[in-house]
N, C-alpha and C positions, 0 to 999 in steps of 0.2 A: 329902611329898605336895604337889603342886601343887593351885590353886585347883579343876582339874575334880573330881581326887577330890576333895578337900574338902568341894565342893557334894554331888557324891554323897552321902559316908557323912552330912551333914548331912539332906540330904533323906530320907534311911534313917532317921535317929531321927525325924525330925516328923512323918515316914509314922505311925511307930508310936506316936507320943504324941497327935497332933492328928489324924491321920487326913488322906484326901486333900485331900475340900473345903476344911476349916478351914484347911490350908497355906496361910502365904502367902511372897510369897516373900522379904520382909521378916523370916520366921521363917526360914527355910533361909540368908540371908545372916548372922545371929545366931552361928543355931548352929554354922554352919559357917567362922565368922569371915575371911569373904568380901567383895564386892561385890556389888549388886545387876548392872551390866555385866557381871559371869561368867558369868551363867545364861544370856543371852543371844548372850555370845559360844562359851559353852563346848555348850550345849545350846539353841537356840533361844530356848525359850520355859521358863517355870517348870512347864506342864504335861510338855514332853515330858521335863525333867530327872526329875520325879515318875514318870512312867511308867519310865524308863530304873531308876529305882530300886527301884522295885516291881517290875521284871522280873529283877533284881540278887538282890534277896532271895528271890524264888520259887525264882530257880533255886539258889540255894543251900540251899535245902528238900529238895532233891533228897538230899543227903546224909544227913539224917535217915531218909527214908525206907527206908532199906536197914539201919538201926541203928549204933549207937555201933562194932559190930565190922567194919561198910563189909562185911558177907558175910549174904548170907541164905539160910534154910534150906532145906529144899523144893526139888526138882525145877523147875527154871521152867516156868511154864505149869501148877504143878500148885495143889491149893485149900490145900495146906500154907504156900506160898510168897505165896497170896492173900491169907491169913489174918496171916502175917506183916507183909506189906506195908503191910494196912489196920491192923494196929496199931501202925502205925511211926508213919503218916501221921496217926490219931486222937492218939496222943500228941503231937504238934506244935498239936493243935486243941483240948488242955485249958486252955493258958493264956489269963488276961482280956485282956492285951495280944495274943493272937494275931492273925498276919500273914492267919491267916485272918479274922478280923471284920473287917481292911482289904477282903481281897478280893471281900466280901460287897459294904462299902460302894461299891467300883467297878462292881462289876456292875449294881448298881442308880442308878448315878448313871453312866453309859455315855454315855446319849445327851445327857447335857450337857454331856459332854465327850468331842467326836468328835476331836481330835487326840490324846488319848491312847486310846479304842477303837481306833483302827485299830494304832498301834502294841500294843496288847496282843494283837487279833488276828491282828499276825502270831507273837508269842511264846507263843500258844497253840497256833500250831500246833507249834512247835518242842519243845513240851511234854508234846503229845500223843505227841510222836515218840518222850522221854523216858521219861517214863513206861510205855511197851509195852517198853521192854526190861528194866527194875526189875521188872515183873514175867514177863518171858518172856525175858530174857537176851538176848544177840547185841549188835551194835552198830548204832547209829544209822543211820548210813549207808548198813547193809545191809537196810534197810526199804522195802518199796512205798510208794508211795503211797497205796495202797490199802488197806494194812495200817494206818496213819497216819487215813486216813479214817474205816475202821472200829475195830477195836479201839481205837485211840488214843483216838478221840472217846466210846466204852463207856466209858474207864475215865475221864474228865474230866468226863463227863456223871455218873458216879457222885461223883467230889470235887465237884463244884458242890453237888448236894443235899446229901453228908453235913455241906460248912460250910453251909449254909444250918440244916441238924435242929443243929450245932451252937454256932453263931451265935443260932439262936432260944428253942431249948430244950437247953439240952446235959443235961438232968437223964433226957431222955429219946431222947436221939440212940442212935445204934445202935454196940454194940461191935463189932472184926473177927470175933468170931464170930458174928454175929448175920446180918452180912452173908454169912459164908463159909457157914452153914446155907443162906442163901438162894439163893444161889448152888447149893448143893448141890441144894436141892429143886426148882430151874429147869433144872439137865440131868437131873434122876431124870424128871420132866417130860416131857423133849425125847427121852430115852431109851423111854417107855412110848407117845408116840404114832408 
């Protein structure tokens, strides 16, 4: 591995041990037994090398979400497949080191650092894109934009709250089936008016 990776997979464990703010990047040249001149030749700044990392890891989350066996059950598009999905994704949200308590702490610390906001809001959208086919199948590229706008942003708007219930309280956060009930009883809903 050259120095860029290096800085990376370094910035990858400090994410997860110190969190974003506490990084510095005095700890990323440590632990990635680096230079401080890498981060800036290789990635600008130490914030956007953190961000590039964090988006690194996110999307390698991706792969859990579909389970150990890379296949999931259910019809896509159906609440079998919903239901699955969501307990892919809460299983990745029970541990204390979870990548989700990071992404808690970013969202909420955004606006003091706007060179990594904009970069995450462009990997959110490419996220959103992601996640509509996990659970409705097809391929990325064969998506509206439209489709990305809505559904995608439904189902991102639902992971923000669930790390949030389980970032703050997970003794009372909500199971995939609690959500997949609710889900259920919002088109019985949409059905009867």
């Amino acid at each position: 591995m050259g120095h860029r990776e290096d800085l990376l997979e370094g910035a990858k464990r400090c994410l997860l041990a110190k969190g974003f703010v506490r990084t510095t990047a005095r700890d990323i040249v440590k632990e990635s037994g680096t230079n401080l001149a890498s981060i800036g030749y290789h990635y600008g700044s130490k914030d956007a090398l953190l961000a590039q990392a964090y988006v690194e890891m996110v999307e390698g989350m991706s792969d859990a979400f579909v389970g150990a066996e890379g296949e999931l059950r259910g019809e896509p598009g159906s609440l079998d497949r919903f239901a699955e999905v969501w307990s892919n994704i809460i299983g990745t949200m029970r541990d204390p080191g979870s990548l989700w308590r990071l992404s808690m702490e970013i969202a909420v610390m955004g606006d003091q650092l706007p060179e990594v906001r904009e970069h995450l809001a462009r990997a959110q959208r490419e996220g959103a894109r992601g996640i509509v086919t996990i659970f409705h199948g097809g391929r990325e590229e064969d998506l509206s934009e439209e489709t990305v706008d809505t559904l995608g942003s439904f189902y991102l708007t639902l992971m923000m709250g669930l790390m949030a219930q389980w970032t703050f309280d997970p003794k009372s956060a909500p199971e995939a089936e609690q959500l997949t009930e609710g889900l259920r009883r919002v088109i019985e809903g949409v059905r009867r008016s």
